[in-house]
C-alpha positions as CSV (number, residue, x, y, z in Angstrom):
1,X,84.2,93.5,109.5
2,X,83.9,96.8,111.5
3,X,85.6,98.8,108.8
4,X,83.6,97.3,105.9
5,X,80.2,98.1,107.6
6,X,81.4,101.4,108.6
7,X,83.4,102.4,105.2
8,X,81.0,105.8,104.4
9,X,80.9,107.0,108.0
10,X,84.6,106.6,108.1
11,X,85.1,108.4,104.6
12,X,83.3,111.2,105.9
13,X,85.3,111.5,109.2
14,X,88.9,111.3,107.1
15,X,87.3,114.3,104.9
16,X,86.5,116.3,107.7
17,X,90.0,115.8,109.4
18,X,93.1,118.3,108.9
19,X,95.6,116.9,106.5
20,X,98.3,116.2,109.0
21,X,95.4,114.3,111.6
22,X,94.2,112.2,107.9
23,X,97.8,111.1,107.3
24,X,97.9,110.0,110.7
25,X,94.7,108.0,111.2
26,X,95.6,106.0,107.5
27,X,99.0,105.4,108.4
28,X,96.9,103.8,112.0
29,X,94.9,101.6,109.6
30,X,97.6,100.5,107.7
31,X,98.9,98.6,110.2
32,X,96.0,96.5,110.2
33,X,96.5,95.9,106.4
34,X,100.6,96.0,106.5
35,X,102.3,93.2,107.9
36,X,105.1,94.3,110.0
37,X,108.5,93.4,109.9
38,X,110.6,92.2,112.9
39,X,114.3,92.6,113.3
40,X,116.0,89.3,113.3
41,X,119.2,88.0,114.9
42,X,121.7,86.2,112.8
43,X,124.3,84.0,114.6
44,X,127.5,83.5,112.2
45,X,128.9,80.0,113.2
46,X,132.2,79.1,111.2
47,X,133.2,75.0,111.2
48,X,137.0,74.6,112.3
49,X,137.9,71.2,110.9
């Protein structure tokens, strides 16, 4: 995987980043970890007998 044969380089570059720029870039990765949610549509049917 790119990020496991990279891990040290990209420690190093998150170290060397400002703390707002570091908080962006994880928050970035973590959407490759994260699973997103989606909204969903709910359709409320009621059965007249």
């Amino acid at each position: 995987m790119l990020l496991e044969n990279n891990i040290d380089s990209v420690q190093n570059d998150l170290h060397e980043m400002q703390p707002r720029d570091r908080v962006n870039a994880l928050l970035q990765f973590m959407k490759f970890v994260i699973p997103t949610q989606k909204a969903i549509e709910l359709e409320n049917r009621v059965r007249q007998e």
